[in-house]
Every structure is written in C-alpha cells, then in structure tokens.
N, C-alpha and C positions, 0 to 999 in steps of 0.2 A: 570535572564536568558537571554539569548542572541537569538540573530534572527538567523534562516537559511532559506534562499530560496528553496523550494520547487515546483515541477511542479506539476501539475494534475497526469502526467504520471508515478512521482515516488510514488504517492500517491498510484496510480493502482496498480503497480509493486509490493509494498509491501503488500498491503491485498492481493494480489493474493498468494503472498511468505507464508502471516501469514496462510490462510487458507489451504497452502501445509503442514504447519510444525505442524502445530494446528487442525488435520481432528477434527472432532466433536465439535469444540467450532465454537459458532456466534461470529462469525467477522463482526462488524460494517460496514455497507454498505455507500460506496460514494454517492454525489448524483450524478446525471446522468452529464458528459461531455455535455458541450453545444460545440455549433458549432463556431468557431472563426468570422465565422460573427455577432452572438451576441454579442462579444465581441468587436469588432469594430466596431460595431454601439453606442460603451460607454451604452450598457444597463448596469447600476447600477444596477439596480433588481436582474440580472440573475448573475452579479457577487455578489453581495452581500449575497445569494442564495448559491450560492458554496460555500463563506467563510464560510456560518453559517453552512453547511452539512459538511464542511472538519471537522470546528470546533467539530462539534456534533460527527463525527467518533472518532477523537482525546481524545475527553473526554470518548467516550465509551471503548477505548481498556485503559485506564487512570482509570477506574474504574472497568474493569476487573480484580479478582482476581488472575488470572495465567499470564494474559499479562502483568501485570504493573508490575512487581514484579522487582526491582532494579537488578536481574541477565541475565532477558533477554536481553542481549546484540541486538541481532535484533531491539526491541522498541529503545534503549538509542541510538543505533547507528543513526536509521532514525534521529533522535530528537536530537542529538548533532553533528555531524560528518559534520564541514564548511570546511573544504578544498575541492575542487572540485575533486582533484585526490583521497585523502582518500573515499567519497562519491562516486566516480564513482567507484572506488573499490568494496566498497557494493554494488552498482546495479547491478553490473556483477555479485557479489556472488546471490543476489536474481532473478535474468535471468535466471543464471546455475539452482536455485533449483525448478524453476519454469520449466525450460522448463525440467529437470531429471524427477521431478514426472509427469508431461505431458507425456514423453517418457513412463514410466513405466506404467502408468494409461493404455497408449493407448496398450499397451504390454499386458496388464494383460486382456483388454476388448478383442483382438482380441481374445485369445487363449480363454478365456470363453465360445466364441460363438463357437467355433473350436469343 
C-alpha cells in the first residue's frame, strides 16, 4: 500500500462528511487538534498522540461493517486518491455535502420552532 499525505483538516472534513451521509452510525472520533505551538515546540508526545488517535479512527471506520465495505467509494477515495487536484476534488465534494446538510439541518430547525 502506498503513502498519501493527509492534514488534520481533511481528516475533520471527512468525519464531518461520514456522519452527514451516515446519520445514526458512530463515527470514530478524532482526537482533539492541538495548537501549532505544540507543535513547534517538537512535543513528540502530543504528535505522537495524534498519530495514535488518527490511527485508532482509521482502524475504527476499517472495522466498521457498513463503512469498510469495498463500495464505499468516500472511504477508498480518502485512503487512495494522491493526485492533489483529484483530492482537492473530493474535498470540495465533502465541503458541498457538509455545508448542503448544515444548510438543510438549519432549514428544517428554524421552521420546527416556527
């Protein structure tokens, strides 16, 4: 299997996507964003810390029976897709479906209370 670079941020972007597209299933939780000053202070801890929480996400939607499943393209795409412009691609589509059901959510709350 081959390496793709990943940031923090598409890591967010895509649980945010999984748990639009996926209401009722637990979506493995990140661990908490540290602050880039941690980061530049070379704390090992606090990165090593994140590797092991991204890791544990990964293996958690990886042992999920409806997430892993070879046709969810969303999962295969994060986890294979190195061209920067194919990948920037998918992040725009997971933006749009994030900020659609955001739109809609807040659509559906105002009119509820209405």
């Amino acid at each position: 299997m081959t390496d793709v670079e990943r940031r923090y941020s598409d890591f967010d972007l895509f649980r945010q996507a999984l748990c639009h597209e996926y209401p009722g299933f637990f979506i493995p939780l990140l661990p908490p964003k540290e602050t880039f000053l941690a980061f530049k202070q070379e704390d090992s801890d606090s990165l090593a810390q994140r590797k092991h929480g991204i890791r544990l996400f990964l293996e958690g939607l990886a042992s999920h029976p409806t997430l892993s499943r070879e046709e969810n393209q969303m999962l295969n795409n994060f986890l294979t897709l190195r061209s920067s412009h194919q990948f920037g691609a998918f992040k725009t589509h997971l933006a749009h479906m994030v900020q659609d059901f955001s739109f809609v959510s807040e659509y559906a709350h105002r009119h509820q209370l209405a």
